[in-house]
C-alpha positions in Angstrom: -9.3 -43.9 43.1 -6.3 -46.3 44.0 -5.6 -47.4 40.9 -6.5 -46.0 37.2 -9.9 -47.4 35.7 -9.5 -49.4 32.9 -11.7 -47.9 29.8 -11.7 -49.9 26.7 -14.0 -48.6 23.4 -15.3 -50.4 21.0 -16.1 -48.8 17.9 -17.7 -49.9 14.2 -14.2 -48.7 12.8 -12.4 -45.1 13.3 -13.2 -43.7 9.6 -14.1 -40.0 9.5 -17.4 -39.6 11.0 -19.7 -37.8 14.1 -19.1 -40.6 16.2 -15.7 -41.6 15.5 -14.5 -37.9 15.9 -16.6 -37.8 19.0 -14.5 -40.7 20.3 -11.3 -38.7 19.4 -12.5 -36.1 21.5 -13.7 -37.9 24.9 -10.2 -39.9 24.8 -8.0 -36.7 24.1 -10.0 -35.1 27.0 -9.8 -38.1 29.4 -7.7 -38.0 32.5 -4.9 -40.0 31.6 -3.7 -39.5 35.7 -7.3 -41.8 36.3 -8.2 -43.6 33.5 -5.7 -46.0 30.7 -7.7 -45.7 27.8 -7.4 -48.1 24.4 -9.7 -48.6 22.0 -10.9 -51.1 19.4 -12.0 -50.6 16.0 -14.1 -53.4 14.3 -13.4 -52.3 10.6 -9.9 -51.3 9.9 -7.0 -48.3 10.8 -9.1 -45.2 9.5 -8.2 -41.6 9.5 -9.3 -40.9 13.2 -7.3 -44.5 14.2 -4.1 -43.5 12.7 -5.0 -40.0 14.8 -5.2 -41.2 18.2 -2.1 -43.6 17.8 -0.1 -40.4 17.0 -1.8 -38.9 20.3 -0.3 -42.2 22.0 -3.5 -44.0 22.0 -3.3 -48.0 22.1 -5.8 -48.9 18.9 -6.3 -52.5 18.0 -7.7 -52.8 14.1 -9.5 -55.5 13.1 -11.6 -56.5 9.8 -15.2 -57.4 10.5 -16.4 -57.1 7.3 -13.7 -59.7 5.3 -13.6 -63.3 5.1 -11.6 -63.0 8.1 -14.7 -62.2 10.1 -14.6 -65.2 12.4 -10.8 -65.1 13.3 -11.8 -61.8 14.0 -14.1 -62.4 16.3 -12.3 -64.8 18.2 -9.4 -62.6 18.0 -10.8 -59.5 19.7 -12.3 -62.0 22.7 -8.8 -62.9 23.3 -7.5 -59.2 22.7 -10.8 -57.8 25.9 -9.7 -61.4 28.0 -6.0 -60.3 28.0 -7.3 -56.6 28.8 -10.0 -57.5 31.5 -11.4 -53.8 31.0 -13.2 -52.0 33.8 -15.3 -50.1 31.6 -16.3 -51.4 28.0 -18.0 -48.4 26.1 -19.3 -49.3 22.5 -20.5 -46.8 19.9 -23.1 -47.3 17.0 -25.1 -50.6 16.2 -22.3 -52.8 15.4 -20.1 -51.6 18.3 -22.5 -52.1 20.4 -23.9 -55.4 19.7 -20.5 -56.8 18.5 -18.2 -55.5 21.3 -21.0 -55.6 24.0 -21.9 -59.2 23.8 -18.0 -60.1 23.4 -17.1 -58.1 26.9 -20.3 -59.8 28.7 -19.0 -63.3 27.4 -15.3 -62.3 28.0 -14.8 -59.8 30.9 -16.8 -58.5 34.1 -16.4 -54.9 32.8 -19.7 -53.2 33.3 -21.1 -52.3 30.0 -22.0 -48.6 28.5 -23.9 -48.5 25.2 -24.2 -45.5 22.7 -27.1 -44.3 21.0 -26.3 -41.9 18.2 -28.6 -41.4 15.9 -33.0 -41.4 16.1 -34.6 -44.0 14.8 -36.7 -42.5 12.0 -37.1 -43.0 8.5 -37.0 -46.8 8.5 -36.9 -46.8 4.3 -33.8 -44.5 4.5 -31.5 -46.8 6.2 -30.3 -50.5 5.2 -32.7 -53.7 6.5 -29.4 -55.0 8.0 -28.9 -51.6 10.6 -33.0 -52.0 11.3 -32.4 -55.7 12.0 -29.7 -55.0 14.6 -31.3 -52.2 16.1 -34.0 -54.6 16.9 -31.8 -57.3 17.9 -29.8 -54.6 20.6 -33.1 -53.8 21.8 -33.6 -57.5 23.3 -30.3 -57.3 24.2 -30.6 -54.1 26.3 -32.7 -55.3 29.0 -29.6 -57.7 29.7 -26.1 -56.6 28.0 -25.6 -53.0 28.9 -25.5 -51.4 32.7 -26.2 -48.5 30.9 -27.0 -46.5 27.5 -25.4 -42.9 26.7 -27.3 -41.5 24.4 -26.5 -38.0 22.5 -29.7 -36.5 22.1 -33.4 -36.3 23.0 -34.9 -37.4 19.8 -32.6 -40.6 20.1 -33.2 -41.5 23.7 -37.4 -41.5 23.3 -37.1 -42.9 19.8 -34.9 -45.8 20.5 -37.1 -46.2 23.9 -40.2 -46.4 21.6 -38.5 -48.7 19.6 -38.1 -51.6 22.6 -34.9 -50.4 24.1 -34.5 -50.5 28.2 -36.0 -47.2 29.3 -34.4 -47.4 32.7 -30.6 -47.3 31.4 -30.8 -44.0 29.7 -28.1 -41.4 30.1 -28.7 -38.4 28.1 -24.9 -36.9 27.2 -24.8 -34.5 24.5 -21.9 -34.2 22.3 -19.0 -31.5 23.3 -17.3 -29.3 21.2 -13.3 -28.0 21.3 -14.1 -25.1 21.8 -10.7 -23.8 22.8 -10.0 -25.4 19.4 -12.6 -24.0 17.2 -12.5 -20.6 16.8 -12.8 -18.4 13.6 -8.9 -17.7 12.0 -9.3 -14.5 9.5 -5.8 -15.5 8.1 -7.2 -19.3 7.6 -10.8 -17.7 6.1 -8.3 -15.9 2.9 -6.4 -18.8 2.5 -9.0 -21.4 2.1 -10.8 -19.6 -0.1 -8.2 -18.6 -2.3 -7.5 -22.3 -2.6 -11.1 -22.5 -3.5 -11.1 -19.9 -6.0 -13.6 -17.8 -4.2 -13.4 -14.2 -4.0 -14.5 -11.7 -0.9 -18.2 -11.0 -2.3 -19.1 -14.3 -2.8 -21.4 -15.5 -0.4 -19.9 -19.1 0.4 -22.5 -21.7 2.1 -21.3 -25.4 3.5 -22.7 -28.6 4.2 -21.0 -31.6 5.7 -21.9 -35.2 5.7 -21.8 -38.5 4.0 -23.6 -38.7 1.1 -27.2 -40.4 2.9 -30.7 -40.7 2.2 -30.9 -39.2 5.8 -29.0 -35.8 5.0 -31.4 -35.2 2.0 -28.5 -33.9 0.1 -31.8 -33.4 -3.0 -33.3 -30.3 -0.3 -29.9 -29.2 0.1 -29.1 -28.6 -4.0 -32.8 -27.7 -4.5 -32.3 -24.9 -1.9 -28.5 -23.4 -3.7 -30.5 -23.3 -7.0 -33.3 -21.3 -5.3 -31.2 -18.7 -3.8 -28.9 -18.6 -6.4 -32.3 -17.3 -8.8 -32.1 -13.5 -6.6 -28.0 -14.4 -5.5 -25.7 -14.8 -7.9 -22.7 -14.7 -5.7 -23.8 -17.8 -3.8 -21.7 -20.4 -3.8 -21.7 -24.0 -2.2 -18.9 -25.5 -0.8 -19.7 -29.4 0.6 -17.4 -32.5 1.8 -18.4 -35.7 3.3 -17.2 -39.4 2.6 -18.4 -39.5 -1.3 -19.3 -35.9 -1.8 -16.6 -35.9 -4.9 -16.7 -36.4 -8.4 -16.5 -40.1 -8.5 -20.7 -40.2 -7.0 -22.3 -40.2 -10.7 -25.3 -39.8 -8.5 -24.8 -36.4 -6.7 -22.9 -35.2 -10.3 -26.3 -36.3 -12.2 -28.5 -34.2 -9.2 -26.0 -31.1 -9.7 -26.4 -31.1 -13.3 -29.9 -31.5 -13.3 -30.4 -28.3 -10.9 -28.1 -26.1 -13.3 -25.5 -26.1 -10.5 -22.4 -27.2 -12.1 -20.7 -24.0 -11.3 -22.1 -23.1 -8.5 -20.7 -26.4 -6.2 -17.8 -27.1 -5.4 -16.9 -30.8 -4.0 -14.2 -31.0 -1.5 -15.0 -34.8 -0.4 -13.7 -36.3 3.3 -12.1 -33.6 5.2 -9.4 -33.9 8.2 -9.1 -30.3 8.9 -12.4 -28.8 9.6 -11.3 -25.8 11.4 -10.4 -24.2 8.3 -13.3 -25.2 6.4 -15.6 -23.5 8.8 -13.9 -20.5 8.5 -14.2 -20.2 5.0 -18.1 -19.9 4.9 -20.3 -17.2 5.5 -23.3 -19.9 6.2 -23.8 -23.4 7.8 -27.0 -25.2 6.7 -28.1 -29.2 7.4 -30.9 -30.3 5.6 -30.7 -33.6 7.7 -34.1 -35.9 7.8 -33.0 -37.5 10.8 -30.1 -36.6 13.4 -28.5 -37.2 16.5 -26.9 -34.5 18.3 -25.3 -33.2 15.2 -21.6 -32.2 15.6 -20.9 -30.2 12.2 -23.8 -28.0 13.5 -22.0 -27.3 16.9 -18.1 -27.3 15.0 -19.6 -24.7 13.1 -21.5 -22.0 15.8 -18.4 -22.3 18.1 -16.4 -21.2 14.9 -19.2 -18.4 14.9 -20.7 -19.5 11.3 -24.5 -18.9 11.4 -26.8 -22.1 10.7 -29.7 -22.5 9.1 -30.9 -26.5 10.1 -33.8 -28.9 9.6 -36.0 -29.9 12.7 -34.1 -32.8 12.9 -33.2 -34.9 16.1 -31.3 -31.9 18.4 -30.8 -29.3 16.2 -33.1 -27.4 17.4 -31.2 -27.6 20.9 -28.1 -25.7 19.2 -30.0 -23.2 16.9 -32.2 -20.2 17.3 -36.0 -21.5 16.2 -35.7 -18.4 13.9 -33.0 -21.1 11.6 -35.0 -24.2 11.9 -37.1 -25.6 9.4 -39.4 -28.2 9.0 -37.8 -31.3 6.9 -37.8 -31.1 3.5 -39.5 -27.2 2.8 -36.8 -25.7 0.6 -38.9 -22.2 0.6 -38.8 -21.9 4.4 -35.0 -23.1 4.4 -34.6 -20.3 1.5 -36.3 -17.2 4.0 -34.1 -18.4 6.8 -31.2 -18.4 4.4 -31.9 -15.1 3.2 -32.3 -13.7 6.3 -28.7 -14.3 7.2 -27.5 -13.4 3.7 -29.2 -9.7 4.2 -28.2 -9.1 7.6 -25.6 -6.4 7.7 -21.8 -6.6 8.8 -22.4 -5.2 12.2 -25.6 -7.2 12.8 -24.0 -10.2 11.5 -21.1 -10.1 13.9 -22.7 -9.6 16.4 -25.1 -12.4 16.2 -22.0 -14.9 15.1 -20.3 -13.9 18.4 -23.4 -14.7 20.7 -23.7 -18.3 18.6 -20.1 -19.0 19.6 -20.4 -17.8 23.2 -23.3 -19.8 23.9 -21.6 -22.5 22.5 -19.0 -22.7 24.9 -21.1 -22.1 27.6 -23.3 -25.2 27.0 -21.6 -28.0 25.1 -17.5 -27.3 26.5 -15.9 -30.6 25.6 -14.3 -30.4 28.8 -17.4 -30.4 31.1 -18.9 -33.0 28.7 -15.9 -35.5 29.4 -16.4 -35.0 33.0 -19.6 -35.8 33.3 -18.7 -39.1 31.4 -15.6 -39.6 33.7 -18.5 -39.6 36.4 -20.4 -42.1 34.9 -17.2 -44.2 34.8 -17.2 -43.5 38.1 -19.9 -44.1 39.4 -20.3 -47.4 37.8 -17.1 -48.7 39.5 -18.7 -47.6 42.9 -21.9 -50.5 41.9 -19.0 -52.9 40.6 -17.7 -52.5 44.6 -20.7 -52.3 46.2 -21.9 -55.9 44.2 -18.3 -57.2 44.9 -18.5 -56.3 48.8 -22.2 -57.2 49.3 -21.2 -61.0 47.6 -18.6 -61.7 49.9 -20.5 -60.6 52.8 
């Protein structure tokens, strides 16, 4: 390449989430010798923004959702007409929608969608997401050259659903793997700070508090195995997994598990969360490609998941349940509760190994500098064959 690629992503805002620390990832992992990488977040400076400015990322914050929303608007055309992007990559609905139509108005970038979730449980999610879900999948026959999306499950759902078939890439998630490996010093420390003690068997769950993670299952399943384990103990964090959501409070009580959960709310450092646990389990309804999953089996933590979007892909069948069967998710649980120490380490270092061996962040950025790539090569090819 003569000169570096221009890459600009817009994002629904740079909060702590899968996606957003997805983002984090491909742009640490870019070539910065090929591609000059900014991004754009339509709902404020989060957590992961304030991140990748440290890391000496150019991130331009705006406000969507205020009264500002039309200054914003014409704002960010100005901010991707200034630009003039090569690349445009959006992620999630409103990302893609928002900053997909603004660089086909505003730029020639060629245009890369992400899918990011499947498209099930309609009743779980708000009318307004359903409503522009539906609306990007007019729009994808004519907006984006082409849609990344994580998993299987949200590729043939979302093609069900109206979206282009023909402008599917399927790119799963990578994992830092380099990054995420099991720290015995960090494992004492975390769970001295949470008052846990070395024969307690410590289980975790990550996510936002959502209809879709069935947080209900998740409790329902701590109370079962806590009736023939009285060392369990469950350890959760997420945006509004603290003490301020009456809601999950009222569902704790209710199960008898005041003392048995422990609330940790929105995390930064998940490296040493992981490593605190002696179990992983996602009792999702509906997923992606699910990251905590993959965070967690490259830290070596067994998981015990749902049959939910790809989490089947990441996890032995013997640790995947069908949706919603507390019982079945209790056997699976057990079975890694019972395993002994030599068993157990084993089968954590063969999760980790095949970890790296599949999802390496590193060979997953590749293969999206490729599409990048290859993209540019049609953008020359149209340019050439015009002129001609």
């Amino acid at each position: 390449m003569s000169k570096k690629i221009k890459v600009v992503h817009v994002i629904s805002g740079t909060h702590i989430g899968g996606a957003e620390r997805m983002l984090q990832k491909i742009v640490r992992y870019t070539d910065k010798s090929c591609f000059d990488v900014e991004i754009i977040s339509l709902n404020g400076m989060g957590v992961i923004g304030r991140e990748l400015v440290a890391d000496g990322i150019a991130v331009h914050a705006f406000s969507l959702n205020s009264k500002h929303f039309f200054s914003s608007l014409i704002a960010i055309a100005r901010l991707l007409r200034k630009l003039q992007p090569d690349i445009v990559q959006t992620w999630m609905y409103h990302g893609d929608f928002f900053g997909g139509v603004l660089a086909k108005i505003c730029t020639k970038a060629k245009i890369i969608w992400g899918v990011r979730v499947a498209l099930h449980g309609k009743q779980l999610e708000r009318r307004s997401t359903w409503a522009l879900a539906l609306l990007n999948a007019l729009l994808s026959y004519f907006v984006p050259d082409v849609i990344i999306s994580n998993s299987l499950d949200g590729r043939d759902t979302h093609i069900r659903f109206g979206y282009a078939k023909n402008k599917f890439i399927l790119l799963p998630n990578g994992f830092e793997t380099e990054r995420f490996k099991f720290n015995s010093a960090k494992r004492e420390e975390v769970r001295a700070q949470w008052q846990v003690n070395d024969q307690e068997f410590v289980i975790g769950m990550a996510g936002r508090y959502a209809a879709q993670k069935d947080w209900s299952t998740f409790l329902k399943l701590i109370n079962e195995l806590r009736k023939k384990n009285l060392q369990v103990k469950a350890i959760i964090c997420g945006l509004d997994i603290d003490d301020e959501n009456r809601d999950l409070i009222e569902n704790i009580d209710k199960l008898d598990n005041k003392d048995s959960v422990i609330l940790l709310g929105p995390l930064t450092n998940m490296i040493d969360y992981y490593c605190g646990l002696d179990l992983f389990v996602l009792t999702s309804l509906f997923e992606g490609f699910p990251n905590v999953v993959g965070e967690a089996l490259a830290i070596g933590i067994p998981c015990v998941v749902t049959d939910a979007g790809d989490c089947r892909e990441l996890v032995d069948d013997r640790y995947v349940a069908p949706c919603g069967e507390v019982s079945t998710l209790g056997v699976m649980c057990q079975m890694i509760i019972d395993m002994d120490k030599y068993r157990l380490a084993e089968h954590k270092e063969k999760l980790a190994k095949s970890l790296r061996e599949k999802y390496d962040i590193k060979n997953i950025v590749i293969r999206q500098q490729d599409i990048y790539v290859n993209l540019m090569r049609e953008k020359d090819k149209h340019r050439r064959t015009k002129n001609d």
